[in-house]
Backbone as CSV, one residue per row, in Angstrom:
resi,resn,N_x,N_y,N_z,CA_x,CA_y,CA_z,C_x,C_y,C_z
1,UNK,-13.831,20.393,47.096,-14.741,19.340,47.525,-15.211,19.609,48.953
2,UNK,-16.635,18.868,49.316,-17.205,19.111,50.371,-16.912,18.418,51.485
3,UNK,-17.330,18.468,52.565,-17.178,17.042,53.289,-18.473,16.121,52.796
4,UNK,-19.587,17.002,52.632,-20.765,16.280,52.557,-20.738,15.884,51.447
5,UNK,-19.374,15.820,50.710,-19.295,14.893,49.285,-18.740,13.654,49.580
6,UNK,-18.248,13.068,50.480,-17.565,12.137,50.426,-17.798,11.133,51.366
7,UNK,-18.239,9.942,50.790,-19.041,8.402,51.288,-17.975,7.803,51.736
8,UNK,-17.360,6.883,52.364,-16.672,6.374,52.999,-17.201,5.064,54.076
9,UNK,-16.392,3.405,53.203,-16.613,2.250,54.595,-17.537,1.464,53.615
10,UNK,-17.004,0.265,53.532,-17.318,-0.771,52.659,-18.772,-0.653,52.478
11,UNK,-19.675,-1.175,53.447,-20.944,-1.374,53.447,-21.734,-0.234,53.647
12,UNK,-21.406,0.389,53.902,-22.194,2.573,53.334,-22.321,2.167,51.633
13,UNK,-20.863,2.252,50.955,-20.760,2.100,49.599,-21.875,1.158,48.767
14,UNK,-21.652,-0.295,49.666,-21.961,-0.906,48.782,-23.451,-0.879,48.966
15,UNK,-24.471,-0.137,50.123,-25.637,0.084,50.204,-26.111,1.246,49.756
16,UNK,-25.198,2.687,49.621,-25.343,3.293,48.067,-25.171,2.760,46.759
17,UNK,-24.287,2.026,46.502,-24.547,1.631,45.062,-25.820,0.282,44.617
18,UNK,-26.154,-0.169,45.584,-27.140,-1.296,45.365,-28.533,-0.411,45.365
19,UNK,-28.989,1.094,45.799,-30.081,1.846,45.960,-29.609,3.008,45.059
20,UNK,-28.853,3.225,43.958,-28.822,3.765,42.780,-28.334,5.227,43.593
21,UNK,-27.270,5.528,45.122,-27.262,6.754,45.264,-26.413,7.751,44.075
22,UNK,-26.929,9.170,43.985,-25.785,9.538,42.780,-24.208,9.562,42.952
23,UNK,-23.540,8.671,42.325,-21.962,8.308,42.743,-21.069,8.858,41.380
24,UNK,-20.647,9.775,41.663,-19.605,10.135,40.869,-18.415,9.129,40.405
25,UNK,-17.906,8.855,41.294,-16.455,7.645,41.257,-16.078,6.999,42.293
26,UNK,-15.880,5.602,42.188,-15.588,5.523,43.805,-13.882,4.976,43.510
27,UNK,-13.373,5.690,44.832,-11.838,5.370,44.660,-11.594,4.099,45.775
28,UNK,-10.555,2.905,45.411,-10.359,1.968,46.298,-8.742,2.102,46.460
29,UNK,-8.251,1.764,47.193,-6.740,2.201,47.282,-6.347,0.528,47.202
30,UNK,-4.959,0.595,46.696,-4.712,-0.168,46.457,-4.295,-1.249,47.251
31,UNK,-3.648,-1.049,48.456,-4.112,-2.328,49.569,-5.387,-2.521,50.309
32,UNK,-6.446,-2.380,49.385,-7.820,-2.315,50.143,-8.424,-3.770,49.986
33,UNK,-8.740,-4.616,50.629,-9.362,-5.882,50.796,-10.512,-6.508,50.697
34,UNK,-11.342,-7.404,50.454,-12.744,-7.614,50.344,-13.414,-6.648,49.417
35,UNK,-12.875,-5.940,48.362,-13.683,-4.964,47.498,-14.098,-5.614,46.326
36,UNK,-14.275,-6.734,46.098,-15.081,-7.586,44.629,-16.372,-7.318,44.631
37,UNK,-17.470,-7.416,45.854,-18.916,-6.823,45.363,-18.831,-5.197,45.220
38,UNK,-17.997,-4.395,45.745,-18.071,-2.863,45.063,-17.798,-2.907,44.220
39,UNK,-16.164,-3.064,43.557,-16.236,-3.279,42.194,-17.303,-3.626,41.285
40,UNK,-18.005,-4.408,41.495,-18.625,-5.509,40.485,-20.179,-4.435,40.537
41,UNK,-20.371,-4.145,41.930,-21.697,-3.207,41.460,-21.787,-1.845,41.037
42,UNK,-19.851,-1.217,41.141,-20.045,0.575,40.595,-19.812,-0.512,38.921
43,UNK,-18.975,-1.165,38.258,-19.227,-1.957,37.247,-20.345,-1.859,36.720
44,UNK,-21.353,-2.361,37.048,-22.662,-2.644,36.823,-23.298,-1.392,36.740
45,UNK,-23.382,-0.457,37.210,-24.556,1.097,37.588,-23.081,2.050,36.814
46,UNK,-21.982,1.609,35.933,-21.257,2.431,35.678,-20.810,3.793,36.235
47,UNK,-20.334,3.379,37.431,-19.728,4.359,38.356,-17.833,4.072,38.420
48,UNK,-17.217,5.128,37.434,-15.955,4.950,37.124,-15.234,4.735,38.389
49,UNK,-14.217,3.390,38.517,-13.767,2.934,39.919,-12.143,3.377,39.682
50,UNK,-11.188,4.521,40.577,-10.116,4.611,40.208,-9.396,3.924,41.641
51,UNK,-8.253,3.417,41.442,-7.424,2.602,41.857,-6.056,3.409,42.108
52,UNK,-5.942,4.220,43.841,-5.439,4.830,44.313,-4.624,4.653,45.110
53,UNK,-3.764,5.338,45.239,-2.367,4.718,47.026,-3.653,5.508,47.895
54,UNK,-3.154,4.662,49.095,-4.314,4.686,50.217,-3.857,6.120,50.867
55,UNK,-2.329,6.852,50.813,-2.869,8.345,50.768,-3.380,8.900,50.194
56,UNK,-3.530,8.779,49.030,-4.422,9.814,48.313,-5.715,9.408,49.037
57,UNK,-6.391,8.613,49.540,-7.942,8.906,50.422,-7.752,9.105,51.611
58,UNK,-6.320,9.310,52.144,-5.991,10.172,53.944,-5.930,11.592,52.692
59,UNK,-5.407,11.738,52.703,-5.442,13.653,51.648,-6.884,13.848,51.422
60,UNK,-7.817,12.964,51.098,-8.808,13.703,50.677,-10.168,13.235,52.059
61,UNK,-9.862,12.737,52.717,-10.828,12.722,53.707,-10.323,13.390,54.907
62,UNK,-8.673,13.423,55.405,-8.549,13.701,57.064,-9.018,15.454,56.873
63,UNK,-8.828,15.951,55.648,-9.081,17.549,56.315,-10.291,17.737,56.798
64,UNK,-11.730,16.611,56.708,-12.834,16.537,57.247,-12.790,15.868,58.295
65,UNK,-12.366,14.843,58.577,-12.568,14.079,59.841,-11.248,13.997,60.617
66,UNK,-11.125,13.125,61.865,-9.795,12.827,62.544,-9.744,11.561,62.323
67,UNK,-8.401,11.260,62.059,-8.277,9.851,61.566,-8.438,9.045,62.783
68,UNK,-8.657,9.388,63.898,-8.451,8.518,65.442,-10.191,8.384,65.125
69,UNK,-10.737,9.036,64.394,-13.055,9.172,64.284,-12.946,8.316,63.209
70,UNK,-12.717,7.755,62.667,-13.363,6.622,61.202,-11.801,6.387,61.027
71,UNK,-13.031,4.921,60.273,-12.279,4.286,59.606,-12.948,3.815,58.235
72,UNK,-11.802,4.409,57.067,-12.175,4.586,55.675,-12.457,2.938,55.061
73,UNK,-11.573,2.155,55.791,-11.284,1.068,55.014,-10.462,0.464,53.654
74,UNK,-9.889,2.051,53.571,-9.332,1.806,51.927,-10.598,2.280,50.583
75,UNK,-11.559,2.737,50.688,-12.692,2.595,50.008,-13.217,3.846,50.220
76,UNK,-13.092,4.724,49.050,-14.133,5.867,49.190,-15.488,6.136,48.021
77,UNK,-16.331,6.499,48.042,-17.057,6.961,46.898,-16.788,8.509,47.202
78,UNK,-17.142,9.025,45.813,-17.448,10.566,45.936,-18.964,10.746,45.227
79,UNK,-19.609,11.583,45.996,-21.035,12.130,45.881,-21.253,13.078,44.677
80,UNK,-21.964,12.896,43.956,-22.880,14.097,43.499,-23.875,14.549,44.822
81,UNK,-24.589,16.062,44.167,-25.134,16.437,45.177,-26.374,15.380,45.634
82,UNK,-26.719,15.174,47.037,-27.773,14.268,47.302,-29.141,15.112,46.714
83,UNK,-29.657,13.924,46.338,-31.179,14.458,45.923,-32.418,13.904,46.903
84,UNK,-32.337,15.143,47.337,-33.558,15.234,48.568,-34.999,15.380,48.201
85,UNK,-35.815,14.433,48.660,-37.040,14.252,47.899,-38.061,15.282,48.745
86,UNK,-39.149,15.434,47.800,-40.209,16.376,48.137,-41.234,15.726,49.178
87,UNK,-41.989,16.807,50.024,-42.557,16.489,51.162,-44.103,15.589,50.247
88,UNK,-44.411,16.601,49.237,-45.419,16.406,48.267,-45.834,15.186,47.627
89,UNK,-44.520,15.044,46.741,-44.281,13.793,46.039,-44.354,12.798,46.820
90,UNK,-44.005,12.309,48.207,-44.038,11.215,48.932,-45.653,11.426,49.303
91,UNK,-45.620,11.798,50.084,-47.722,11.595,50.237,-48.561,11.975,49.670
92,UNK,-48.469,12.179,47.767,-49.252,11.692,47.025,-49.212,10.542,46.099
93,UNK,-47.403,9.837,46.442,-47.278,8.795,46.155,-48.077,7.606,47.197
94,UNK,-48.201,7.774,48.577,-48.635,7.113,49.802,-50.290,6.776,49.343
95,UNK,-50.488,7.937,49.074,-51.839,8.098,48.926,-52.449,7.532,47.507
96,UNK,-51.675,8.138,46.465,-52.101,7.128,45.058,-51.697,4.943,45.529
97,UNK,-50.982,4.742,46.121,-51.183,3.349,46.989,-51.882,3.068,47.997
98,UNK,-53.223,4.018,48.250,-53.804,3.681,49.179,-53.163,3.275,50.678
99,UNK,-51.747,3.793,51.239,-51.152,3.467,52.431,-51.774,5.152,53.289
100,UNK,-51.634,4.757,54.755,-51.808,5.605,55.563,-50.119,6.361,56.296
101,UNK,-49.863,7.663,55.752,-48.313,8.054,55.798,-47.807,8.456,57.196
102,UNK,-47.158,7.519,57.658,-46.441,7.937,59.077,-44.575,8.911,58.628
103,UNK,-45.135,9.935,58.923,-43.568,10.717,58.812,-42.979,11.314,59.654
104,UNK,-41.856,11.614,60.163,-40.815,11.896,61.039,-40.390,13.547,60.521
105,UNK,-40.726,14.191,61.738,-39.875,15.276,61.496,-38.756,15.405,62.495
106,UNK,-37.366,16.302,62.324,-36.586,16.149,63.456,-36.090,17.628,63.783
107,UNK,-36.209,17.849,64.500,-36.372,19.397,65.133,-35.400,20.323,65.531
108,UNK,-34.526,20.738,64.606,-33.074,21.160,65.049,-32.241,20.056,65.795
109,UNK,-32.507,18.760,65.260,-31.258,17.690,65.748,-30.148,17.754,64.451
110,UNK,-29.138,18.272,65.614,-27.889,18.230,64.883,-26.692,17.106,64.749
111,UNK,-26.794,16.474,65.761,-25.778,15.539,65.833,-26.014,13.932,64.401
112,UNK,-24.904,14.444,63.966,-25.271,12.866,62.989,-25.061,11.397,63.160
113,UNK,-24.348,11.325,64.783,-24.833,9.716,64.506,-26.120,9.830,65.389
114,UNK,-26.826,10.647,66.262,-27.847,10.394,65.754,-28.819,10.208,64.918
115,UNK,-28.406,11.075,64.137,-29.597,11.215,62.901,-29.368,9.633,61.984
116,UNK,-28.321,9.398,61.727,-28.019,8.212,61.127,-28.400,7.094,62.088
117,UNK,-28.172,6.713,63.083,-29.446,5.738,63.796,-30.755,6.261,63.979
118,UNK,-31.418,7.073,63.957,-32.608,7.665,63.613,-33.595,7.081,62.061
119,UNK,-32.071,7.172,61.181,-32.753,6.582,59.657,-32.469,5.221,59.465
120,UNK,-31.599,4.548,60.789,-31.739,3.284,60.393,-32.811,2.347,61.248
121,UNK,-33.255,3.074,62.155,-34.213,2.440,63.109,-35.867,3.066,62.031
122,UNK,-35.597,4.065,61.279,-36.960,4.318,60.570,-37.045,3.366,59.543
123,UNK,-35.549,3.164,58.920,-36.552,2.033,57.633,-36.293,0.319,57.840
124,UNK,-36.271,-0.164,59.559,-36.214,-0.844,60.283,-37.654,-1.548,60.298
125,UNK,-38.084,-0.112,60.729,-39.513,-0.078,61.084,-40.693,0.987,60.300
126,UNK,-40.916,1.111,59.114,-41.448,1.402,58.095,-41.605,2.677,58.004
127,UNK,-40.922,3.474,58.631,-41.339,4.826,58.650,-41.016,5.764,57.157
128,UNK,-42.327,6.060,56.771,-42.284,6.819,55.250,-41.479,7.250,54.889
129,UNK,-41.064,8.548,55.083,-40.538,9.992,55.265,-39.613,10.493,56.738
130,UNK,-38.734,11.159,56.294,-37.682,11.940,56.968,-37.410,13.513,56.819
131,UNK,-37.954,14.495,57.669,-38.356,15.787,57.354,-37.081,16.448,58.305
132,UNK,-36.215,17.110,57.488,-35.379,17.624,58.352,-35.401,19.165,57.529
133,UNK,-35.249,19.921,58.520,-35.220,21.771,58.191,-33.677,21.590,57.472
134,UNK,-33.709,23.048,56.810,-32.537,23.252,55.956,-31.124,24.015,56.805
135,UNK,-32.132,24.749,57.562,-31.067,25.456,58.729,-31.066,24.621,59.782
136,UNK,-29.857,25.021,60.478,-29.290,24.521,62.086,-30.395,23.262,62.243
137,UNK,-29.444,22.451,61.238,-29.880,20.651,61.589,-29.069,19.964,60.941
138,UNK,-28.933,18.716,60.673,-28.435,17.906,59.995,-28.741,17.893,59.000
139,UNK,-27.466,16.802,58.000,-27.780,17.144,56.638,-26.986,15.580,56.245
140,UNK,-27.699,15.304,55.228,-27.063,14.029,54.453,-25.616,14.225,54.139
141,UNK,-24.591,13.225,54.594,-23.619,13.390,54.210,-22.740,11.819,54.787
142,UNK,-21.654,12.054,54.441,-20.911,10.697,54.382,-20.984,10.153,55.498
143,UNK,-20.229,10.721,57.237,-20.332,10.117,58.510,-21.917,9.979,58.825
144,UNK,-22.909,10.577,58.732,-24.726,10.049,58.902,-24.550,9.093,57.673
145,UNK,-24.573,8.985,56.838,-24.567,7.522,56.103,-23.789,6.775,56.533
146,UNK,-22.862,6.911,57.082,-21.842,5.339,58.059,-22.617,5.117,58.873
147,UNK,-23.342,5.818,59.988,-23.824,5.721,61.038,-24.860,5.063,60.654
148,UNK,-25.559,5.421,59.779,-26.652,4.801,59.504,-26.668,3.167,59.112
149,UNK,-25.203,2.979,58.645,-25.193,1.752,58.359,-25.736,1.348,56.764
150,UNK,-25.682,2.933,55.946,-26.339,2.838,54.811,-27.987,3.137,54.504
151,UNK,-28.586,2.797,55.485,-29.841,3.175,55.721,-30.463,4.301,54.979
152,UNK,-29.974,5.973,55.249,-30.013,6.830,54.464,-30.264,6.625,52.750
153,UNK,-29.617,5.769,52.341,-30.219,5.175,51.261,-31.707,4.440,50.696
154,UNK,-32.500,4.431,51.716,-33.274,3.253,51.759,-34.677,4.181,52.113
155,UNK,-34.649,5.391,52.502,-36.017,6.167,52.896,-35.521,7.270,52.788
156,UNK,-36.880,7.761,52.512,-36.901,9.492,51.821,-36.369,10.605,52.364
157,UNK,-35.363,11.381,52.406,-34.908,12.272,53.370,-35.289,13.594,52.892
158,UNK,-36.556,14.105,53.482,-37.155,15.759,52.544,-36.489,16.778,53.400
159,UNK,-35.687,17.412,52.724,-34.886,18.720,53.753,-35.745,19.964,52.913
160,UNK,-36.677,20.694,53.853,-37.248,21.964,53.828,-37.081,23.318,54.200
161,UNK,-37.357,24.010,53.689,-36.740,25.297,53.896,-37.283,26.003,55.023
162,UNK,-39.003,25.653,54.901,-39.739,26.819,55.937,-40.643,25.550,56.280
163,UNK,-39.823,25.044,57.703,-40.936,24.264,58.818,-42.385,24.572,58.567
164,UNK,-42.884,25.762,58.839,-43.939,26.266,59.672,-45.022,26.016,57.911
165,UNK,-44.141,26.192,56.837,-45.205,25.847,55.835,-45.480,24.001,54.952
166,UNK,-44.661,23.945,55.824,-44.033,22.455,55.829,-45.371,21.838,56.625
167,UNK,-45.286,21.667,57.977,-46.445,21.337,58.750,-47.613,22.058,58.390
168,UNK,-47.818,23.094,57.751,-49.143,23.642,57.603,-49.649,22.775,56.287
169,UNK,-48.719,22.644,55.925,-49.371,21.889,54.400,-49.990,20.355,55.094
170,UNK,-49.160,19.622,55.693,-49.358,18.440,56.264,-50.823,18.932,57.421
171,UNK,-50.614,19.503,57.479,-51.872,19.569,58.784,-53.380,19.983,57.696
172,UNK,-53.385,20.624,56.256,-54.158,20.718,55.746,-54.396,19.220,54.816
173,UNK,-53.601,18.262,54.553,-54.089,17.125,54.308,-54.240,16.123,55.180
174,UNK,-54.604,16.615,56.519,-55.557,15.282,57.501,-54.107,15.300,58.650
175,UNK,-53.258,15.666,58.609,-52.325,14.952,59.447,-52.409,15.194,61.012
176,UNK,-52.127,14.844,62.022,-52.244,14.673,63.052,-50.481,14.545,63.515
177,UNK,-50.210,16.212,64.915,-48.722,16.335,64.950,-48.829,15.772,66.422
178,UNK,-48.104,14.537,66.609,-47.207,14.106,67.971,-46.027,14.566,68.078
179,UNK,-45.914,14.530,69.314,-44.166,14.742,69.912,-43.711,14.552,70.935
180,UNK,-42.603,13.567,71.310,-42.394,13.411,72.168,-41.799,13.938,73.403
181,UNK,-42.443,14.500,74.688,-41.585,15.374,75.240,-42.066,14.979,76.445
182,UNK,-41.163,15.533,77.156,-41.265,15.254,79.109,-42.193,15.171,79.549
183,UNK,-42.990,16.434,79.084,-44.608,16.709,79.493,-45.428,15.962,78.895
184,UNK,-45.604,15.016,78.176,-46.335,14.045,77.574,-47.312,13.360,78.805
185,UNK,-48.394,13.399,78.157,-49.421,12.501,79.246,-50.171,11.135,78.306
186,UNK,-49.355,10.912,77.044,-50.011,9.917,76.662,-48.834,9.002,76.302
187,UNK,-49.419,7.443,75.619,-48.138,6.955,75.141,-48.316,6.680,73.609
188,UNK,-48.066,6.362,73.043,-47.962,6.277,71.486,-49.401,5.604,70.856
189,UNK,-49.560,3.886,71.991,-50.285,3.677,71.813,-52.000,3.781,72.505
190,UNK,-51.887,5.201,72.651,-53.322,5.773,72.665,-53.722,6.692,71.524
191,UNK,-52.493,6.799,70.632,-52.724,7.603,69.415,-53.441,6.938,68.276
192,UNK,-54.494,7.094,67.757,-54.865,6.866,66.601,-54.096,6.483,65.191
193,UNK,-53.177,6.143,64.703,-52.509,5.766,63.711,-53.235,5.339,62.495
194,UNK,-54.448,5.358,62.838,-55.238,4.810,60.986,-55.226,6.314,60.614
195,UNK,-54.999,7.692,60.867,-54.623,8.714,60.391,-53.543,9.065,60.257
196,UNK,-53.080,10.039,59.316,-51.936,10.522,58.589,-50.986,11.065,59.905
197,UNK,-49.836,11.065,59.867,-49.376,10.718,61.737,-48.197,11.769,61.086
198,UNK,-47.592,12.700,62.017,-45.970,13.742,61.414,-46.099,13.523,63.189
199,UNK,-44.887,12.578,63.288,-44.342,12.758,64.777,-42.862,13.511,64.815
200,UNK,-42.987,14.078,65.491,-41.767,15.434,65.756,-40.739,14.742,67.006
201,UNK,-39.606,14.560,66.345,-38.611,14.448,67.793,-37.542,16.170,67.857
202,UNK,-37.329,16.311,68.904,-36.351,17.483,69.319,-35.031,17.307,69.317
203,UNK,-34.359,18.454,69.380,-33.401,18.617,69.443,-32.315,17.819,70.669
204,UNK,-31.306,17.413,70.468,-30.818,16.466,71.566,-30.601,17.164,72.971
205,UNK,-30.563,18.659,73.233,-30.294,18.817,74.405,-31.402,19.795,74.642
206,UNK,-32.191,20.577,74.016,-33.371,21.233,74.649,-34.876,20.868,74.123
207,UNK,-34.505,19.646,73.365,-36.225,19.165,72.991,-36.532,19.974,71.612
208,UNK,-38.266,19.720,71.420,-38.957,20.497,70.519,-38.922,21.749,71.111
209,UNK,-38.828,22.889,70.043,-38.829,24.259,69.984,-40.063,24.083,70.372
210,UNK,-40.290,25.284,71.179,-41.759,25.789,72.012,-42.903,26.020,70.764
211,UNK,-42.341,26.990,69.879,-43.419,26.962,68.533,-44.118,26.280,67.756
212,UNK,-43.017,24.922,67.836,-43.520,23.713,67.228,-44.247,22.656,68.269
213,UNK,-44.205,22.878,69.842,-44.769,22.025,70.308,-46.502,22.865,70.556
214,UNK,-46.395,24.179,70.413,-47.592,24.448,70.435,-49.027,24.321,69.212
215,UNK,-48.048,23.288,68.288,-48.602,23.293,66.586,-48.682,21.403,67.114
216,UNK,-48.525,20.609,68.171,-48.987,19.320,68.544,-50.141,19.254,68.952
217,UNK,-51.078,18.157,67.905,-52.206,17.972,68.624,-51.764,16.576,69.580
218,UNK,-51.050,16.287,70.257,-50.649,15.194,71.422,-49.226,15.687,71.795
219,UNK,-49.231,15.323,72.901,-47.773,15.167,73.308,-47.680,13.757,74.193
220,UNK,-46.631,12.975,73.747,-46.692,11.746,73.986,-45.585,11.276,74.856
221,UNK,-45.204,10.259,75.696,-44.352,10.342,76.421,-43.513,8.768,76.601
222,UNK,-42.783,7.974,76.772,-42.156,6.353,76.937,-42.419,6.653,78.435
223,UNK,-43.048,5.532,78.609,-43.005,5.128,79.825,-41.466,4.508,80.742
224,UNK,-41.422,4.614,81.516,-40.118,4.009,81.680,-39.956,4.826,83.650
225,UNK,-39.472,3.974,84.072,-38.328,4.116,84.946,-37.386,5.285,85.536
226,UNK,-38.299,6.218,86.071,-37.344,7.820,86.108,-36.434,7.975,87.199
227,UNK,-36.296,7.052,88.254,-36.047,7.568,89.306,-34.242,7.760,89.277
228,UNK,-33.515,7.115,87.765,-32.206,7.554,87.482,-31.792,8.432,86.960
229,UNK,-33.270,7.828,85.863,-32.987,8.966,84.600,-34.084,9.311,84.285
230,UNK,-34.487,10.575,83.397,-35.693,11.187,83.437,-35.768,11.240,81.620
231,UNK,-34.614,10.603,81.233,-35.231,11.225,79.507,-34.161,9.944,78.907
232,UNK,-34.148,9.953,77.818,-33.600,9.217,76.721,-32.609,9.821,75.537
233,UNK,-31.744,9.015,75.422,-30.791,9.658,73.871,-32.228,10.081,73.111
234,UNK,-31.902,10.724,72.374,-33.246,11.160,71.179,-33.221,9.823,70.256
235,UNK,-32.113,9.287,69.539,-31.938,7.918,68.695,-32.808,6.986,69.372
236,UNK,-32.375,6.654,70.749,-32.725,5.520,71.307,-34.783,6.043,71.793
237,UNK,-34.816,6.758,72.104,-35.952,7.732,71.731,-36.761,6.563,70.598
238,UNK,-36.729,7.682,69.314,-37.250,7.366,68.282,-37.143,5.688,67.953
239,UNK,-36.505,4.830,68.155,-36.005,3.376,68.374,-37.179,3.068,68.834
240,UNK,-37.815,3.769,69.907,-38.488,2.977,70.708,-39.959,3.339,70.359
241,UNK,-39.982,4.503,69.691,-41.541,4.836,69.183,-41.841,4.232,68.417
242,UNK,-40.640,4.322,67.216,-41.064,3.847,65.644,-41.207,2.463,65.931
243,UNK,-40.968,1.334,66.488,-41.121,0.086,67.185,-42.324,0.183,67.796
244,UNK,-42.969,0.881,68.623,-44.141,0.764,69.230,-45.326,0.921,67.955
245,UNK,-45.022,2.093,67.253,-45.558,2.809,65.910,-45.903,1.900,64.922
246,UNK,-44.895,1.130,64.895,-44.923,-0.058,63.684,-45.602,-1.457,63.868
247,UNK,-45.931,-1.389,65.188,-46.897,-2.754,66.053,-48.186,-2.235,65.732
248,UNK,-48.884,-1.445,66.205,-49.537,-0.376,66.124,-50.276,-0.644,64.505
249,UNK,-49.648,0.065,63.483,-50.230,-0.150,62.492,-50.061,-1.087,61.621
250,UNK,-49.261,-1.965,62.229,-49.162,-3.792,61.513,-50.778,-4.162,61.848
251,UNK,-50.781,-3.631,63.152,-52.264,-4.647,63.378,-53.446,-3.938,63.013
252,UNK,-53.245,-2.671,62.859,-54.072,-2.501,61.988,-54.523,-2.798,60.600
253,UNK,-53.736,-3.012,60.279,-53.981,-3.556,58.793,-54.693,-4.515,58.312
């Protein structure tokens, strides 16, 4: 077994099983507490529930994590593989609904509780799509779904193989690439948003790759207060775009 097989923490679970994630079995140990709506919804979506001593889920989770980093709760699911949706399928679904597609790419960010507040501040604030590369980045898995608070469940996570044909495709159906970086001379809201929008955040400690910021038609910047600090968590970052982003094209509408 993987690590990236194994869900873990009441309300992760019970916000995979209420959004149909693929759940093999979920195990509850037997002094585990408050578990009647899991039960009742792997029940319901027939996801076989086995009834375990609470070592058997220290045996099968600490060789991934440190038990002093999470807390299981008594409650694990186990994963089938996640099914990562197509860049395609989402914005010709956008588009057969007549919506205008705001999507997120994330740029060699590796750390997962960012990425997991990243996907819970996107389907917070309506953001389509979630474009993460296949190499040296994050990847769906049990601690980014805690972090997320379940979220990960709730919006599209497209993991691609080749960036560069990834954005070329998007840039040949209308899209328009922002990103947020130091050098930014604009703010979000001078961007046009009634067009197809792929905003790019970077990596947490050196930003967007140079290749990809030279493929931005904007570079955009938060205003704010430098004389402490000059930049932002990347999470708290994106928090603050997709919030500006989502004012933005509310009123457009």
């Amino acid at each position: 077994m993987k690590k990236k097989d194994i869900l873990f923490g009441k309300n992760s679970i019970i916000e995979a099983l209420k959004n149909g994630l693929n759940i093999d079995s979920v195990w509850i140990s037997q002094t585990a507490r408050d578990v009647g709506e899991i039960m009742e919804l792997a029940k319901r979506m027939e996801v076989p529930i086995k009834k375990v001593p609470v070592q058997k889920i220290d045996y099968l989770i600490f060789p991934f994590y440190k038990a002093h980093e999470i807390s299981h709760q008594g409650v694990v699911a186990i994963l089938n593989e996640y099914d990562y949706a197509k860049v395609d399928d989402i914005y010709n679904m956008l588009l057969s609904e007549g919506k205008t597609p705001f999507f997120v790419l994330l740029d060699r960010i590796t750390d997962v509780g960012n990425f997991g507040a990243i996907a819970r501040s996107a389907v917070c604030f309506d953001v389509d799509a979630i474009i993460i590369p296949n190499k040296n980045s994050v990847s769906v898995n049990a601690q980014a779904n805690k972090s997320s608070a379940g979220a990960l469940s709730h919006i599209p996570i497209c993991r691609v193989d080749n960036v560069w044909d990834t954005i070329d495709y998007l840039i040949q159906c209308g899209f328009q690439l922002i990103g947020a970086t130091e050098k930014g001379d604009l703010s979000i809201g001078n961007i046009d948003l009634n067009l197809p929008t792929l905003l790019v955040l970077g990596n947490e400690n050196t930003g967007i790759s140079l290749p990809v910021q030279k493929m931005l038609n904007h570079q955009i910047k938060i205003p704010m207060n430098v004389e402490r600090f000059d930049s932002l968590n990347v999470s708290v970052a994106a928090g603050i775009l997709f919030h500006q982003a989502y004012e933005i094209r509310k009123g457009n509408q």
